[in-house]
N, C-alpha and C positions, 0 to 999 in steps of 0.2 A: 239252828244252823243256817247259813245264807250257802244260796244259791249260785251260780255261775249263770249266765247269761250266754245262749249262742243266737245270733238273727239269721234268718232265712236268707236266700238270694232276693225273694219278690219282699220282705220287709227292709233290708238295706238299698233296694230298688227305690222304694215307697220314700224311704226317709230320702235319697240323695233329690228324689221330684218334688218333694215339699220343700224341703232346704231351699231348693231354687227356686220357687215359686215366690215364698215369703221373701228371701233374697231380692230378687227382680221387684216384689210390694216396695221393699222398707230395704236398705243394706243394715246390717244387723239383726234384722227380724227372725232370719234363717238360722242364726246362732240361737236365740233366742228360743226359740220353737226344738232345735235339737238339744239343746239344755233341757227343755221339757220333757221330752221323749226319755232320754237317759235319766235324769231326777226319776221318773212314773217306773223306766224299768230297774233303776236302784230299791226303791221300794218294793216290787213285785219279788225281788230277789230273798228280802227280806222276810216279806209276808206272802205267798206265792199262790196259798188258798183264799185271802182275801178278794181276790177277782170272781164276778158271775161267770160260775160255769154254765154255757151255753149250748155246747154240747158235750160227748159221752169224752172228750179228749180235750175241748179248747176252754180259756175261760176269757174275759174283756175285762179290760179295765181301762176308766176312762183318764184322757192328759186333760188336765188341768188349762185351761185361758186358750187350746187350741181346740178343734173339735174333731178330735181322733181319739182311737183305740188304740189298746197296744193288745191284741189277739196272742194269747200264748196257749202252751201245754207245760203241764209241772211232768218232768222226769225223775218220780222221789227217787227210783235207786240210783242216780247217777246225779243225783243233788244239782240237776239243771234245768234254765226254764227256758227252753226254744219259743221265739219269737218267731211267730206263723205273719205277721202282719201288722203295720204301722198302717191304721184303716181310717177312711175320711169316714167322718158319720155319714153327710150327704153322697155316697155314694151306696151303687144298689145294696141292699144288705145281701143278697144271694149271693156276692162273689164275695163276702168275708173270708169262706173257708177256703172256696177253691184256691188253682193253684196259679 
């Protein structure tokens, strides 16, 4: 069965600053890049254990040709997978989880 999808406030934060980052690089880039994002969490929806669980609630899985996370929790009874965070690899890895 697939999943539902709901993003955080600090993951749809995350995406609209990378959007424009890539944007301001390249115009198009930022399409490009959230294309990726939604492709990686279509798939998660799909396969939603396939991600390393990293700790006792979150798991990562990594985008594809950008170099981010998409940080989730599976909520199997309510058959949804909350996005905790759209995560730069090069940033500290401590504030993965926080808020």
């Amino acid at each position: 069965m697939v999943y539902t999808s709901i993003l955080s406030e600090r993951a749809l934060k995350e995406l609209r600053e990378a959007w424009e980052w890539y944007e301001d690089k390249l115009p198009g880039l930022g399409d490009r890049f959230k294309e990726a994002i939604f492709n990686k969490i279509e798939q998660i929806e799909v396969t939603p254990f396939k991600g390393v669980q990293r700790t006792n609630l979150y798991r990562e899985s990594i985008v594809e040709v950008f170099p981010y996370l998409i940080i989730y929790r599976v909520e199997t009874k309510k058959k949804e997978i909350f996005v905790h965070s759209i995560f730069h690899t090069r940033r500290n890895p401590r504030k993965k989880y926080g808020s």
